[in-house]
VEXDREN-2710 file (C-alpha; in Angstrom, 1 decimal):
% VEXDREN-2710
k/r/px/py/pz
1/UNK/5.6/2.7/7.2
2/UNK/5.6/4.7/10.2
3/UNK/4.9/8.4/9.6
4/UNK/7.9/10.5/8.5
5/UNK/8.9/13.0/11.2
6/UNK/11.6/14.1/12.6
7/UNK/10.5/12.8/16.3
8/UNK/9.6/9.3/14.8
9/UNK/12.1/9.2/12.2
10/UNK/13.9/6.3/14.2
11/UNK/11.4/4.0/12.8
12/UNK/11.6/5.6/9.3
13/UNK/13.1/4.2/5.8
14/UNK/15.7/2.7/5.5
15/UNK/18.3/2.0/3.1
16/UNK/22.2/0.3/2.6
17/UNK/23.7/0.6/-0.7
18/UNK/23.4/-3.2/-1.1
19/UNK/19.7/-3.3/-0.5
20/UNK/19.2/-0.4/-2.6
21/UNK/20.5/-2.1/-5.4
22/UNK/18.5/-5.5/-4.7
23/UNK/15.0/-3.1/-4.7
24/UNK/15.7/-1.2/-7.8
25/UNK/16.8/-4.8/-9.3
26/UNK/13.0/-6.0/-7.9
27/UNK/11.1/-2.7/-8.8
28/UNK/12.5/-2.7/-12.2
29/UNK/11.5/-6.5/-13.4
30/UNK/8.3/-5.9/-11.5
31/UNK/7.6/-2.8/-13.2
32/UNK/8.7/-3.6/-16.7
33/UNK/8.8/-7.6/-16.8
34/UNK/12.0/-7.6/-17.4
35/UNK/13.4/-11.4/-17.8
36/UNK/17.3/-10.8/-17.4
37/UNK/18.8/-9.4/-13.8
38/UNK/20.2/-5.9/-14.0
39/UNK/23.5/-6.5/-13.7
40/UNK/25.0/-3.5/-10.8
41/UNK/29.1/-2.9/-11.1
42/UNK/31.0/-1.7/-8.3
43/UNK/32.8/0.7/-10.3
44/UNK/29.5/2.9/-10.5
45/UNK/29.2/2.9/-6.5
46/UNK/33.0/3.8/-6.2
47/UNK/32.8/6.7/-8.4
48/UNK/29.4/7.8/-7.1
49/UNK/31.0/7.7/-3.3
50/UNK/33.9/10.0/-4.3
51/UNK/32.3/12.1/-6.2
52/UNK/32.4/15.9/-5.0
53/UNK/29.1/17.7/-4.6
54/UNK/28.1/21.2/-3.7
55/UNK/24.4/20.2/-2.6
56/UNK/24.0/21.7/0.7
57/UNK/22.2/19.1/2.8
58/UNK/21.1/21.1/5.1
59/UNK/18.8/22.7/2.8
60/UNK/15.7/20.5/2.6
61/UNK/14.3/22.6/-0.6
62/UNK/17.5/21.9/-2.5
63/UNK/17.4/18.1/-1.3
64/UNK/13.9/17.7/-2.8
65/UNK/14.5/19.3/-5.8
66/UNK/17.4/17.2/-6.6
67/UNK/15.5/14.2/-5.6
68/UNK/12.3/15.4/-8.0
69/UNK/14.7/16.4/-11.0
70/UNK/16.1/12.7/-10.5
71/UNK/12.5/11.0/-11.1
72/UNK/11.3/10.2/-14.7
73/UNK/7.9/11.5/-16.0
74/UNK/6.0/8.7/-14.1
75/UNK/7.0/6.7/-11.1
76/UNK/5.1/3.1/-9.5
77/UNK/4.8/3.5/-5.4
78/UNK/4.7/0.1/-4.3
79/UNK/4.7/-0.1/-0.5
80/UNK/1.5/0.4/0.4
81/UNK/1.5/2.9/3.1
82/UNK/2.8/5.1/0.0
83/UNK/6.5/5.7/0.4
84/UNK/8.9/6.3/-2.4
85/UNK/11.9/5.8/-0.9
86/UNK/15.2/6.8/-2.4
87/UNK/18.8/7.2/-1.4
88/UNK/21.9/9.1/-2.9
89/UNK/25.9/9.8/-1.7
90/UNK/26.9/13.0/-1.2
91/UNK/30.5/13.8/0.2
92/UNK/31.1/10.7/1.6
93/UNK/28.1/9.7/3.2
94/UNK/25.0/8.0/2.6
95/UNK/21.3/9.7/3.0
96/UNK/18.1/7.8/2.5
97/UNK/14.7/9.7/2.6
98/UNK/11.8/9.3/1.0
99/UNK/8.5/11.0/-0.8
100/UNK/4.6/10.4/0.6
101/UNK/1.8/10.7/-0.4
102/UNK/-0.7/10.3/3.2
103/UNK/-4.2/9.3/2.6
104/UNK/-4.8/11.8/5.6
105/UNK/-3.5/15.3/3.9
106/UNK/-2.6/14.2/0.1
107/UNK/-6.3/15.3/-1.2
108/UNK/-5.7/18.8/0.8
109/UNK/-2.4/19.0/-1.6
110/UNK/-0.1/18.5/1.2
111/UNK/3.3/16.3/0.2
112/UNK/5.6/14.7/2.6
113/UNK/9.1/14.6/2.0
114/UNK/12.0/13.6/4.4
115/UNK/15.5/12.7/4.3
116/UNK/18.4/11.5/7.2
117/UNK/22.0/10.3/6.8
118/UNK/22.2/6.5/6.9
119/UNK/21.9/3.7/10.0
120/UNK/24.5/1.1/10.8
121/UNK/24.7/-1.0/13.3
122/UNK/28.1/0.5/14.3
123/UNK/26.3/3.9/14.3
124/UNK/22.7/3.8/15.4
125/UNK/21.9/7.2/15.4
126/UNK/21.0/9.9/12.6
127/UNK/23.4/12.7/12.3
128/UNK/21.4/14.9/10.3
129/UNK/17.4/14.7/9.6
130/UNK/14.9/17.0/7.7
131/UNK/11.2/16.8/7.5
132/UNK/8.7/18.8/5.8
133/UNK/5.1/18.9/4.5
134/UNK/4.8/20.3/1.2
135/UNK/2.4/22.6/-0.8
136/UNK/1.5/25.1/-2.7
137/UNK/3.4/27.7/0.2
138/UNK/6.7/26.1/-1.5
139/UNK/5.7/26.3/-4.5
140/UNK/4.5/22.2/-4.8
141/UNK/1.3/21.7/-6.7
142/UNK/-0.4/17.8/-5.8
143/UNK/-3.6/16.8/-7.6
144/UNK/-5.4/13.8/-7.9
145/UNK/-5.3/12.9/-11.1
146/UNK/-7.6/9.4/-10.7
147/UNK/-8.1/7.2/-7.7
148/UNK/-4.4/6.0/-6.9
149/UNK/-3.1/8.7/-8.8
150/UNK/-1.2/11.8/-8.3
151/UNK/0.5/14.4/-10.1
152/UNK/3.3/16.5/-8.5
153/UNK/4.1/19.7/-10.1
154/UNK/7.4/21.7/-8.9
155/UNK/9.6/24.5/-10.8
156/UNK/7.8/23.9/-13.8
157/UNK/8.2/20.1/-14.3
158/UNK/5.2/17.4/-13.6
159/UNK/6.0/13.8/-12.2
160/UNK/2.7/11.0/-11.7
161/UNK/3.1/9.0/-8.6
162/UNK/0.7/5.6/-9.5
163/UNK/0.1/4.3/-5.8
164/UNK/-0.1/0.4/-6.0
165/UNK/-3.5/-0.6/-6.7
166/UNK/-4.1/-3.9/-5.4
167/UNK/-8.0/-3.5/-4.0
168/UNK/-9.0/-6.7/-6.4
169/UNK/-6.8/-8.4/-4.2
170/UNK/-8.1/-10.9/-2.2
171/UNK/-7.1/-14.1/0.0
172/UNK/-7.6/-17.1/-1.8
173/UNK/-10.1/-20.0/0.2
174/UNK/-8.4/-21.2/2.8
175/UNK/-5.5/-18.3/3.1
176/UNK/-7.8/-16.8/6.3
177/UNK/-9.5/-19.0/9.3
178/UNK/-12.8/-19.0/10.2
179/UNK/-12.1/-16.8/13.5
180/UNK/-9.5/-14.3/11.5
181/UNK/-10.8/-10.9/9.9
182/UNK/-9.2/-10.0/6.7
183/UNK/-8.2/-6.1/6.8
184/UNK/-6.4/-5.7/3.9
185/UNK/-3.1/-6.4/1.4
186/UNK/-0.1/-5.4/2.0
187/UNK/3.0/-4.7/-0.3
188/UNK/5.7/-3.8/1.7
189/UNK/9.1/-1.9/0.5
190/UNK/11.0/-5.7/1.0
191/UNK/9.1/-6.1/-2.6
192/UNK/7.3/-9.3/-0.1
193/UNK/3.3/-9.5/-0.1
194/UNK/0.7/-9.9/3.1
195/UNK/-2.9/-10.5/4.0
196/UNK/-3.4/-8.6/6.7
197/UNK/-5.6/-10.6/9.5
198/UNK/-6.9/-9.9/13.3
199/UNK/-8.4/-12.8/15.0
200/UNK/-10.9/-10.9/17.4
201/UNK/-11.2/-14.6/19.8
202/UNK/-7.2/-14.5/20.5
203/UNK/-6.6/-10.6/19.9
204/UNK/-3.9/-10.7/17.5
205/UNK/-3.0/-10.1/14.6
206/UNK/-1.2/-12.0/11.4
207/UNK/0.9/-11.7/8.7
208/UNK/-0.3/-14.2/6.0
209/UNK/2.4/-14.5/3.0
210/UNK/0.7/-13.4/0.0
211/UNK/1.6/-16.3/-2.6
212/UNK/-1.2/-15.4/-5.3
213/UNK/1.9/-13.7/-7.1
214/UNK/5.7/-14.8/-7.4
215/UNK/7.0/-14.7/-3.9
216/UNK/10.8/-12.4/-4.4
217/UNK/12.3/-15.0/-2.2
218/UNK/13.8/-18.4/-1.7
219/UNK/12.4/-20.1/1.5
220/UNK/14.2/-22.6/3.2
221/UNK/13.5/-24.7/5.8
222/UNK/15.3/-24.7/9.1
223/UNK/17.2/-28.0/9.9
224/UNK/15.2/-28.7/13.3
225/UNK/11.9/-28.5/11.2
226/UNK/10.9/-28.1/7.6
227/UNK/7.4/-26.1/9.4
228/UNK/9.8/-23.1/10.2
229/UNK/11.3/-21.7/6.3
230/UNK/13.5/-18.6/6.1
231/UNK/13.8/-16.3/3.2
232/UNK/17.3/-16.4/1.9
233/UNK/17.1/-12.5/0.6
234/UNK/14.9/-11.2/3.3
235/UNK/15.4/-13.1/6.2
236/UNK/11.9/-13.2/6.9
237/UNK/11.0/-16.3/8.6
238/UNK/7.3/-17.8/8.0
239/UNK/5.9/-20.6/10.1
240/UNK/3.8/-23.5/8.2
241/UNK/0.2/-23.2/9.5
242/UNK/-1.2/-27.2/10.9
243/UNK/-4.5/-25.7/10.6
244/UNK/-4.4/-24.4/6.8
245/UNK/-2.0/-23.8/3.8
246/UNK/-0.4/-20.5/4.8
247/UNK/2.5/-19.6/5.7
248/UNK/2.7/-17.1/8.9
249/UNK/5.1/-14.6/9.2
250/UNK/7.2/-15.2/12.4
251/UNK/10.5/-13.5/12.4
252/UNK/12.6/-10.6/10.9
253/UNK/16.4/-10.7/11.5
254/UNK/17.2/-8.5/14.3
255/UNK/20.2/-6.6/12.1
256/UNK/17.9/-5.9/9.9
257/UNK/15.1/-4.5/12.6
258/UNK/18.2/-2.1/14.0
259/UNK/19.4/-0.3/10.7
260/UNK/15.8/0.2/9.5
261/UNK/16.5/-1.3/6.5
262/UNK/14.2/-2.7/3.7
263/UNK/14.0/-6.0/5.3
264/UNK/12.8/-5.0/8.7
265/UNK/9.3/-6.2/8.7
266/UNK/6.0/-5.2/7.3
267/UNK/4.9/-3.7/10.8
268/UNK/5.5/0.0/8.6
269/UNK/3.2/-1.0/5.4
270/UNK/0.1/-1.3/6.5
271/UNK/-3.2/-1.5/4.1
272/UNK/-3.9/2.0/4.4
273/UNK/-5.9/2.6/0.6
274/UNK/-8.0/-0.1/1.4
275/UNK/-8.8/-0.2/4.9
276/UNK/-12.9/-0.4/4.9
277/UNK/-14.2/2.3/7.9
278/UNK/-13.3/1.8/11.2
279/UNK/-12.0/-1.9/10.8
280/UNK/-8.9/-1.3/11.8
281/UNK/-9.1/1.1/14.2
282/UNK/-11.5/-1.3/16.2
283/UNK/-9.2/-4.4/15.4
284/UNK/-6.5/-2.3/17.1
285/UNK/-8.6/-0.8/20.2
286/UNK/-9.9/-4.3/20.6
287/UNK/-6.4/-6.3/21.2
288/UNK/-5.3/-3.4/23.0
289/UNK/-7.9/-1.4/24.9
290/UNK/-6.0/1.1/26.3
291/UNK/-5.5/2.9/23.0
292/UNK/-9.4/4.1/22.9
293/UNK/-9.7/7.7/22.1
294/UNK/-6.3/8.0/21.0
295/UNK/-5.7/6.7/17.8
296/UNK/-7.2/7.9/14.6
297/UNK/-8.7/5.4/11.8
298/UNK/-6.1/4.9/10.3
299/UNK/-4.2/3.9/13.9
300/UNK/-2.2/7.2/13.6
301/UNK/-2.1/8.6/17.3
302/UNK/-4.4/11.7/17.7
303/UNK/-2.2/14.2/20.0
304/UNK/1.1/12.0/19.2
305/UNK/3.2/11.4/16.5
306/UNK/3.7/8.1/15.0
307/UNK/1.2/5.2/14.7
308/UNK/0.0/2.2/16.7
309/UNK/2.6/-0.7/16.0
310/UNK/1.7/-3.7/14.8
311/UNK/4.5/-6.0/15.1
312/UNK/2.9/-9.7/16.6
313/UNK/6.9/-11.8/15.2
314/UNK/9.7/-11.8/16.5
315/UNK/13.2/-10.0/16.1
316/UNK/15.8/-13.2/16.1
317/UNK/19.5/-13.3/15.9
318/UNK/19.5/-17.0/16.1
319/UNK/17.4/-19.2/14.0
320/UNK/17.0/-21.4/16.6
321/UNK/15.1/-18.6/18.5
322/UNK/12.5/-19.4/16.0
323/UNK/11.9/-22.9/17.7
324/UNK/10.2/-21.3/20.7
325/UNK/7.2/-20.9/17.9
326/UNK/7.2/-24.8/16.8
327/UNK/6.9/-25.8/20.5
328/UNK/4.3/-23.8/21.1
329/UNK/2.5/-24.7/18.1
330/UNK/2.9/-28.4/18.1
331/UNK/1.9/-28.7/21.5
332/UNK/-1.5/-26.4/21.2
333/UNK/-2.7/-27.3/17.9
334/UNK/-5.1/-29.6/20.1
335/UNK/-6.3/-26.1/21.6
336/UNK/-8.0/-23.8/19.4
337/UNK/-7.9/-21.2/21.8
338/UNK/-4.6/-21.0/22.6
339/UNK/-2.9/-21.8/19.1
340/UNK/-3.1/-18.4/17.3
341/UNK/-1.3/-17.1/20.3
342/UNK/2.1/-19.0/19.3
343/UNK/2.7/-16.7/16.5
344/UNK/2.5/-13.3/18.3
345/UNK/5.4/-12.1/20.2
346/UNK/5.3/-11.7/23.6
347/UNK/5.3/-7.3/24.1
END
């Protein structure tokens, strides 16, 4: 995801009550193979919305150390730019936040923790929002304990955040073209994986859907063409490659994109653990030149905050705004050159 602060939390976590329930359903069978769906009642959210609290949200401290005192002993951080996102009522409203650990300050013992009052599309706009970066100054103690793993020590209680490990992951032959550099895996918070690609020749980049594991999705083909298939949870729309079997992310559902939810696109979970040197950082100054000098390796910006986006599909109301892609495709797969270029937005 995008860095956490309060200038760039408009691209920041995201959470509904409903989705929240879908990911701890996900991260719960993922983490502990469970074979039977948690069942969630709405009972439990009713009592939990009118439910008086005396936590003053305007006190950050207080926030996180309800938020830590909530975790058990060890926690899994799936997304792979090392979120772990969470979200709680208080009074009446919804606030969504989340806990990172940045592979630029984390081995200096330096914890980021944020939280904001939730999106809708009725009210796009944060009425409340907190940042900070933790450490031993407020009394936070972070130390690797093994690569990928951290423990967090606060008011006399230790948690281990396990960031997701997936550098033995790898595209299987034919999952990556011959002109496309593969820069990494992705696991973004939609519990949906990605190879990561940039073709140097047509200057974008990809999204490749990751199908060496269970895809947490049903994909269904659009009426118009069975090439275009939508995920029925995430709304994620994937366009079936002529030249190899892969399926290219083309679309996230614009609702989605404007509530920063869980489903809003991967452009926020990038492969940061296993980027290899300078990889990205040239993949990113090469498509778009007039970044040199500005963005760190990592594509963070050097004297700005936030980080370079990388979001080549499109934000569609309409599934048949996804037909634009087909036509395009079908009439340059006869043009090398120009194909890759039907599956990156126009900016």
């Amino acid at each position: 995801m995008l860095e956490f602060t309060v200038a760039g939390l408009a691209r920041q976590v995201r959470l509904i009550a409903a989705l929240s329930m879908t990911a701890t359903l996900i991260g719960s069978a993922l983490a502990q193979g469970v074979e039977r769906p948690r069942v969630h009642f709405n009972q439990t959210w009713i009592e939990e919305a009118t439910r008086a609290h005396k936590l003053d949200m305007t006190d950050p401290m207080a926030v996180f150390a309800l938020v830590f005192q909530s975790l058990p002993d060890r926690v899994q951080v799936y997304p792979t730019e090392n979120y772990y996102y969470f979200s709680f009522v208080a009074n009446g409203s919804l606030y969504h936040g989340n806990i990172r650990l940045d592979p630029l300050d984390r081995d200096q013992g330096k914890l980021q923790f944020g939280y904001f009052d939730g999106l809708s599309e009725w009210r796009p706009e944060w009425d409340l929002t907190h940042f900070l970066v933790l450490d031993r100054s407020h009394g936070i103690k972070l130390e690797r304990v093994e690569p990928l793993v951290y423990r967090v020590t606060f008011d006399a209680r230790s948690v281990v955040f396990a960031l997701n490990d997936l550098s033995a992951v790898k595209p299987p032959s034919g999952a990556v073209h011959a002109d496309e550099r593969y820069l990494g895996p992705i696991f973004d918070e939609s519990a949906i994986r990605f190879f990561f690609v940039y073709n140097p020749k047509a200057r974008v980049f990809h999204y490749i859907l990751d199908e060496t594991a269970p895809v947490a999705d049903v994909l269904l083909p659009m009426k118009r063409t069975d090439r275009i298939l939508i995920g029925r949870r995430t709304g994620f729309a994937y366009y079936r490659d002529h030249r190899l079997e892969r399926k290219i992310l083309i679309g996230v559902h614009k609702s989605n994109a404007l509530v920063n939810n869980y489903f809003d696109g991967p452009f926020d979970q990038l492969p940061e653990n296993f980027i290899a040197g300078e990889e990205l950082r040239e993949a990113i100054v090469h498509a778009d030149p007039s970044v040199k000098g500005k963005i760190g390796r990592l594509g963070h910006f050097i004297d700005a905050e936030g980080r370079y986006l990388i979001d080549p599909y499109i934000t569609y109301t309409k599934d048949r705004e996804l037909l634009r892609v087909h036509a395009c495709a079908t009439a340059k797969t006869k043009r090398p050159a120009e194909y890759p270029g039907c599956f990156h937005a126009p900016t």
